[in-house]
N, C-alpha and C positions, 0 to 999 in steps of 0.2 A: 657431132658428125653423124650422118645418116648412112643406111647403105640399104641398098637393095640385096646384095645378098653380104653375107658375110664372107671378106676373105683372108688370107692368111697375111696377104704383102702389105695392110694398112700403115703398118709404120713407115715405108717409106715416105708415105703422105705427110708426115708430121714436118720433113726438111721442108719441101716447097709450099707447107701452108705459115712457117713460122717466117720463112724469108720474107724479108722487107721487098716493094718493086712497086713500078705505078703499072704494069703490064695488066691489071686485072679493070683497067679503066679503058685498053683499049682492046690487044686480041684483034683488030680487024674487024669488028663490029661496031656499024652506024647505030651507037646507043639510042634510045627514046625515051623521055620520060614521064611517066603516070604517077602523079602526086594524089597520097591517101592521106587522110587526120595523122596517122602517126611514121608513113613511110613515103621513102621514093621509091615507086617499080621503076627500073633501066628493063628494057626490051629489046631487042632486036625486030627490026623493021619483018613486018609478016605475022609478029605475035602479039599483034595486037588485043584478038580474043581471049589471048592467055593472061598477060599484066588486065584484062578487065575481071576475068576468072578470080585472080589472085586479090584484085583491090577489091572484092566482095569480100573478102574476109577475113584480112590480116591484120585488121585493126580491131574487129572482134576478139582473135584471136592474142591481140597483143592484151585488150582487156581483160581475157580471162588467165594471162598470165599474169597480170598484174596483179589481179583481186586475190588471185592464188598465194602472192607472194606478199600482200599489202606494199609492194612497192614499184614505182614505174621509174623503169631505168630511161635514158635520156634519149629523145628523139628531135628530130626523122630519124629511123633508120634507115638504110637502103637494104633494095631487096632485088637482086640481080638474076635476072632470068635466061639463063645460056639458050638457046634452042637446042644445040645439039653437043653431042660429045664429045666431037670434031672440036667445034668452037670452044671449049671448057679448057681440051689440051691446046690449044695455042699460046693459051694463057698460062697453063699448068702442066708443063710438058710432063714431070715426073709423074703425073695422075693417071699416062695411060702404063704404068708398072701396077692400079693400084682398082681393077675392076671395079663395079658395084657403086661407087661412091655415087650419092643421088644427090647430096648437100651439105653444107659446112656452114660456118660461122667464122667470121674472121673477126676477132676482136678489138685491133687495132682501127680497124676501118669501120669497124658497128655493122658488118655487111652480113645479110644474107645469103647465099649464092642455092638455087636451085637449078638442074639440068633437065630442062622440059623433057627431052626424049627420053631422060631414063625416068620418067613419072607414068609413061603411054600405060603403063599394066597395071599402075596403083589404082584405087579404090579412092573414093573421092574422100574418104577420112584419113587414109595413108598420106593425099597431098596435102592434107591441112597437118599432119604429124610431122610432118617435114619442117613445116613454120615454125612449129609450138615446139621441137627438139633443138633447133636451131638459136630460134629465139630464150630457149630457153638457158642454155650454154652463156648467152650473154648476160643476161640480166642475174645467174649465178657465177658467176666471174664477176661483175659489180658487187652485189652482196657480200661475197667473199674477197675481196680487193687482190682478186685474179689468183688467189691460194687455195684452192678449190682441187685438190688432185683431179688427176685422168682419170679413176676408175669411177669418183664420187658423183664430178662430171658429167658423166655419159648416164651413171644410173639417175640425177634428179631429172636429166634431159629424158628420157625413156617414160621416168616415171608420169611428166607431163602430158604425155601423148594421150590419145582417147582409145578403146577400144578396138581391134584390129583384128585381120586374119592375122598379121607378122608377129601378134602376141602369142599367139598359138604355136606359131614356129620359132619363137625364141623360147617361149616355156617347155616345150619338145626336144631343145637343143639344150637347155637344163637340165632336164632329164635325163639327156645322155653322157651328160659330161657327169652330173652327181654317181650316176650306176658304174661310169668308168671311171671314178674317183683323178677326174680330172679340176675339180676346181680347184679355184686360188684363194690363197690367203688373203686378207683382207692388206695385208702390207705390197701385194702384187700392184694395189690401185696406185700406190706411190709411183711405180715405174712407167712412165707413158708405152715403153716397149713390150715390156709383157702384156698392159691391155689390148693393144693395137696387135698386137704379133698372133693372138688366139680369139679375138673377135667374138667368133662362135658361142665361145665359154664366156667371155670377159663381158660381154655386153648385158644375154641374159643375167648371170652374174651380176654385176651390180646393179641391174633394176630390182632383182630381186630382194639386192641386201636395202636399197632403198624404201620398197615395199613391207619389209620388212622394219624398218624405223619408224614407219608411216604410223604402221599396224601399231607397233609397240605406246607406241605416245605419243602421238598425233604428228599431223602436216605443221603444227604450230614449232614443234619441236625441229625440227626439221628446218626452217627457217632459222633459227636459233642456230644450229648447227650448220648454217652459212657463214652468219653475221660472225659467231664466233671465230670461225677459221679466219677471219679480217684480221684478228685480235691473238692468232694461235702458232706454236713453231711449226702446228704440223695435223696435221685428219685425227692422231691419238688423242693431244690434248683435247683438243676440238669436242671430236667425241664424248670427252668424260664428261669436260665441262657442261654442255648440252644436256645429256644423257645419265647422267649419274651413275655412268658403269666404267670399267675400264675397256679399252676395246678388243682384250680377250675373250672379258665377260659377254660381252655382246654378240662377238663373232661367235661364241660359245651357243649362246638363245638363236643366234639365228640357224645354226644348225640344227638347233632342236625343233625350230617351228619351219623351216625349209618342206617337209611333208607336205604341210597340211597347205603353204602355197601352191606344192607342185597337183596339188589334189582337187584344185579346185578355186583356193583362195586369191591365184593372180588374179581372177576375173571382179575384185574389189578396189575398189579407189577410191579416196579420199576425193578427190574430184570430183567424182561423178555423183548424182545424187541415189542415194542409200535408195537400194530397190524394196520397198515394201509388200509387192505382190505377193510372195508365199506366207507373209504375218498376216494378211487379208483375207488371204482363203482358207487357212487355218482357222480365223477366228469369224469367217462366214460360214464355215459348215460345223461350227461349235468343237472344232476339238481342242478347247481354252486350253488346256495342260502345254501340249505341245505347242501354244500361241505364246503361249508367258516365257514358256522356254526360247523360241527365239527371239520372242521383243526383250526382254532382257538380255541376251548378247548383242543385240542390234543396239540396245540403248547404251550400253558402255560403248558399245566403236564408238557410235554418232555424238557421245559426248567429247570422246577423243578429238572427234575432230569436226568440232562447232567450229574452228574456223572455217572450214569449208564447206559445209553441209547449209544447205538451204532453212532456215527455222522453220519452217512447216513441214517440213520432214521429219524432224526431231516431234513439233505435237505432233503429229498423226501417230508417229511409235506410241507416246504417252498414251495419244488416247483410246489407242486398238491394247496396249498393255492394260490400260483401266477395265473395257470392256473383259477382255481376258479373265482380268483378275475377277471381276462381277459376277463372271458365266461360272469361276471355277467353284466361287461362292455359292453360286444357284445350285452347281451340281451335287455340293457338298453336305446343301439342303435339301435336298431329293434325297439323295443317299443316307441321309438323318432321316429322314419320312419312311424310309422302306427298311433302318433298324428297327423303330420304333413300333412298327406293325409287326415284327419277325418279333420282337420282345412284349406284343400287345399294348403297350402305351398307347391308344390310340388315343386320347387329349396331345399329349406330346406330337405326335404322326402329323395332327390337325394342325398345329401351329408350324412345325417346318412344312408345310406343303404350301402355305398362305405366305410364309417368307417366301420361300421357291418361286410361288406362282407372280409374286411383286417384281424380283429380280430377274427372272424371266422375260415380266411384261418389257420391262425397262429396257432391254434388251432385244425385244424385239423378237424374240429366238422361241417358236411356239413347236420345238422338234421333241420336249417334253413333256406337250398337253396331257397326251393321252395317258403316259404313264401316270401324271401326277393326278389324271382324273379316275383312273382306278386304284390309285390311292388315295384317292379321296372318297371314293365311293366303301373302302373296303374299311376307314376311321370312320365314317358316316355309322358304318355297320356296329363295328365294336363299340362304341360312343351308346349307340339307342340299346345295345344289348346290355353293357356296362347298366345303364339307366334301370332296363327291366331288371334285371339281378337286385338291384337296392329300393325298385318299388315291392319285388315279392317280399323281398328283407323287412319294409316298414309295414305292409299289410299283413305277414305275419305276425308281427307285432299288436297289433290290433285286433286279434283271431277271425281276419278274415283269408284264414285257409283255402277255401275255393278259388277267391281272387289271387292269391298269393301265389299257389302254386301254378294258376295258368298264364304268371308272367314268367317264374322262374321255368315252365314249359318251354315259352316262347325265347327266352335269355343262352337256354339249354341247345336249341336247337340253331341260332345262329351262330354261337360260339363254337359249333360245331363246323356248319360249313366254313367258318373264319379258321377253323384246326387253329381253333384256341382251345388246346385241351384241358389247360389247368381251369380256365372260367366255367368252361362246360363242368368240371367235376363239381365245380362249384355250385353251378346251378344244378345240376342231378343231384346234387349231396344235400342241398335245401330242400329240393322239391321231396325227397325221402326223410325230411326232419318233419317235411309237411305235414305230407301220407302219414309219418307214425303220430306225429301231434293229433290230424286230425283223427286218426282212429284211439288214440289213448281221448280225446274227448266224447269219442260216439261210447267210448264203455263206460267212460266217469258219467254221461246222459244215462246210459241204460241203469248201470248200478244207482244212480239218484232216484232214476224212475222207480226200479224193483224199491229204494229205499221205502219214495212217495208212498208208493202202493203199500208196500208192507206198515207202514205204519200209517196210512188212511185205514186199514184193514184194523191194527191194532184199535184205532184209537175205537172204529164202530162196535167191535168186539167190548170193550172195558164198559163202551156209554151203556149195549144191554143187559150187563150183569149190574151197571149201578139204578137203571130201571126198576130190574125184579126186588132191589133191596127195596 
């Protein structure tokens, strides 16, 4: 049952909606009728525009109820279109004790009944919520072979519905009833009177605890937890069997997770298809972390609820999660490239910068060129300095000191602007092994020379004393 507003006298409604009569076939109105694939519109002569209104999209409508539930309950339906309020009560005299009422479901008759005037201020998603709560009432009353409590009722009928301004004011009305510690027990659903008598509470209320089962284990579950009740004494067994909880335990979880609905989470539906926009833009202006973090909560829902989620909604999470994950890689390559210079590894720096710069390409994502090209330019550095340090070292080797020291010069002096200071020491500490090598050989020259000399001297000395002999 539908209402424009919520009000307090709805149970009276329950006596003259369960009474048996043929009076809702007449009322004083010259019926009309507009045949759709799955429904009769009755009209009233003058609403013509409206039963054509209405045949645009009720058998849509009935589809997506169906596909929702994999099962189509039995048609024609009829779908009966009051004009006015007037006309509804002649029909339904107790209805004027019972304000707001916009639309019912009569399940004996399989009828729809909507009140065009009380529609004037709906939103054209509100009059298609009218169809889809209505209709929905029925086809969960088959599933459940009409065992289906009132509160369970109302919340799968709700849950149906498509986005709204009236979700805001029924999540609003949740909020006030949760702060005033006015909600119900979940054994209140059993009572048609207590739902109907507090509306306000009763109706947010059980869309919630519905959204709430949704969430927990999917729409498939959920179904389950119809068919069962077919089969059950009563919504507890139902519950367990479906659920694998007890329905304290559950009532329990739902109080626990009731927050994070009122905060935000009503505006999720198994219905609707998974909004990917903020995984998108997250992982278009590179901040992977926080992208993997939501595609992985978004990929457990939408696994939840593969029954209703569209398959290419589920790859695109996949594949904005892969990219995620790719970028978080590249970063973590970068981030390897800028220890590896902090620790002077510059061989090492070189090969995460060339990972990086692959994974990157791949990716499309060039918001790291620049760093990764002056870390590439700064392993470029250390690499040819590294180089000179082990040519001064083998030209050493070789005693060629001049060449040797004006590499380990040059080794010296960029490991410096690199503030690689343990390599600088290194090469300053050669180039001063140089310097003494090469001066410990200018004096082993000079003392060889003085040696030369003094025994060329000897020897001309000894030849003219063996002369005079």
């Amino acid at each position: 049952m539908r209402f424009r507003i919520l009000a307090p006298l709805v149970s009276l409604l329950i006596a003259f909606l369960a009474a048996p009569g043929t009076a809702m076939a007449q009322g004083g109105v010259d019926w009309r009728e507009r045949s759709t694939e799955r429904f009769i519109i009755l009209y009233a002569p003058g609403s013509e525009a409206e039963a054509e209104r209405y045949a645009g999209f009720v058998d849509t409508i009935y589809e997506e109820i169906a596909t929702a539930f994999s099962f189509r309950t039995a048609t024609p339906l009829t779908l009966r279109l009051f004009p006015t309020s007037e006309d509804y009560y002649l029909v339904n005299p107790a209805a004027r004790n019972v304000p707001g009422v916009v639309a019912h479901a009569d399940f004996r008759r399989r009828e729809l009944v909507v009140i065009i005037e009380r529609t004037r201020q709906q939103s054209e998603e509100e009059v298609k919520n009218n169809i889809r709560h209505e209709l929905t009432h029925i086809v969960a009353g088959d599933l459940s072979g009409s065992r289906l409590n009132t509160g369970f009722q109302e919340g799968v009928a709700q849950y149906m519905e498509r986005p709204s301004g009236e979700l805001e004011r029924r999540v609003q009305s949740l909020r006030v009833a949760r702060d005033q510690g006015r909600l119900l027990p979940w054994s209140a659903f059993d009572e048609r009177g207590q739902v109907y008598a507090a509306p306000e509470v009763s109706y947010p209320q059980s869309l919630a605890v519905v959204a709430f089962l949704v969430d927990r284990s999917g729409f498939a579950s959920l179904r389950e937890f119809l068919a069962v009740s077919a089969r059950s004494s009563g919504y507890r067994s139902a519950l367990e069997r479906a659920y694998g909880a007890t329905p304290a335990e559950l009532e329990a979880a739902w109080l626990d997770w009731l927050p994070s609905y009122l905060d935000g989470g009503y505006s999720r539906s198994a219905l609707s298809s998974y909004d990917l926009g903020f995984a998108r833009e997250l992982v278009a202006g590179g901040n992977y972390a926080a992208a993997q973090a939501e595609l992985a909560s978004a990929l457990e829902w939408l696994h939840k609820q593969a029954a209703t989620q569209p398959p290419e909604v589920l790859a695109e999470a996949e594949a904005l999660l892969a990219r995620s994950e790719d970028g978080m890689r590249a970063e973590g390559m970068a981030e390897g490239a800028r220890a590896a210079l902090e620790q002077a590894d510059y061989t090492r720096a070189q090969e995460f910068i060339a990972a990086a710069r692959t994974v990157y390409g791949r990716l499309g994502d060039a918001r790291q060129a620049t760093v990764l090209a002056l870390y590439e330019e700064r392993a470029a550095r250390g690499v040819q300095a590294t180089a000179q340090l082990a040519q001064a070292d083998a030209l050493a080797r070789t005693l060629r000191y001049p060449q040797a020291r004006a590499s380990a010069d040059a080794a010296a002096r960029e490991f410096a602007a690199l503030d690689d200071e343990l390599r600088r020491d290194n090469a300053l500490g050669l180039r001063a092994t140089l310097d003494l090598r090469q001066r410990l050989l200018g004096l082993a020259l000079v003392v060889l020379g003085l040696i030369s000399v003094g025994l060329s001297l000897f020897g001309q000395v000894f030849s003219r004393r063996a002369e005079a002999w």
